[in-house]
C-alpha positions, 0 to 999 in steps of 0.5 A: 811255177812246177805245173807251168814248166811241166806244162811247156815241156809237155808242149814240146813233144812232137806232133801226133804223140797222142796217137801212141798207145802210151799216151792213149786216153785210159777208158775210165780216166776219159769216162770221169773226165767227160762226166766232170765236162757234162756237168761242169760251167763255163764262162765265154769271153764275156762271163756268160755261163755256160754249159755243155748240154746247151749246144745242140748239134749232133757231135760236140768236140770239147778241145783243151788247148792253149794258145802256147802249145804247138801241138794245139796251134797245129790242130787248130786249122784241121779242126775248122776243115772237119767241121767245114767238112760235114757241115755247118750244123754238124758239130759244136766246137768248145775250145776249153783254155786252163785259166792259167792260160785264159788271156793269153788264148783268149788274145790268140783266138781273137787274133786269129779270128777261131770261129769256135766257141771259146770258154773256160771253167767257171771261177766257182770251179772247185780245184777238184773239178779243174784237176779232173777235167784238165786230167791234172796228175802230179800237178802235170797235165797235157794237151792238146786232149780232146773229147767228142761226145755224139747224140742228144744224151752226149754219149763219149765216142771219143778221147784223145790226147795229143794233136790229131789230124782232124781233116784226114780221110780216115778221121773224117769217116770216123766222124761220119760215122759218129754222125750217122750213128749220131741220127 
């Protein structure tokens, strides 16, 4: 019950806290976090397996969200207009759902209709890997957080903890960039 109320309470905070500085994503924690995501399973709606390196766009954005967090629901929107931005075969979208909170984002993303994959980690996910890539501290972790990885070798360039306006002209040309970067 402790994880789940901290959980809310991170919720609440307002839109866009991520981009304080104290909230900025330490380097060597979204190094080992991103490590831990490249080599982790998944499991879709439907419990097919998945992995990381099987998608093949240039850009892959991995979203740890929940359907019960405002700052995530806010972002959602913005994330479609980015990728609706550079194109189709542009970025690969994962929004990666705690199982804590699986059914209840696994409603909303139907409801919604998220054009985006949907996956969680694989049940025989071991509570150190879960820890790991939630960047679970204190039995407390926050989201939204995102991570974007560019290339074929899936090179981190970018963790982010907090909404973030994916649509804004500033973000598009850093995702440009990425791209183009990206080749």
């Amino acid at each position: 019950m402790r994880r789940r109320t901290a959980v809310a309470m991170l919720a609440t905070l307002p839109f866009g806290v991520g981009s304080s500085p104290a909230f900025a994503a330490s380097p060597a924690f979204a190094a080992s976090q991103a490590e831990v995501l490249a080599a982790a399973e998944f499991s879709d709606p439907q419990n097919a397996v998945h992995r990381l390196n099987e998608l093949s766009r240039p850009l892959l954005l991995v979203n740890l969200w929940a359907a019960w967090c405002a700052g995530c629901l806010a972002e959602l929107p913005t994330i479609r207009a980015m990728t609706s931005r550079l194109g189709p075969d542009a970025v690969d979208v994962v929004l990666l759902s705690h199982a804590m909170n699986w059914r209840g984002d696994l409603a909303y993303a139907r409801e919604s209709g998220l054009p985006f994959r949907h996956w969680r980690l694989s049940a025989r996910s071991t509570e150190t890997i879960v820890a790991a890539a939630f960047r679970i501290e204190d039995d407390r972790f926050g989201l939204p957080q995102s991570l974007v990885f560019a290339g074929r070798k899936r090179a981190l360039v970018a963790s982010h903890l907090g909404s973030r306006d994916w649509a804004a002209p500033a973000q598009i040309r850093q995702a440009q960039g990425w791209l183009d970067a990206a080749g």
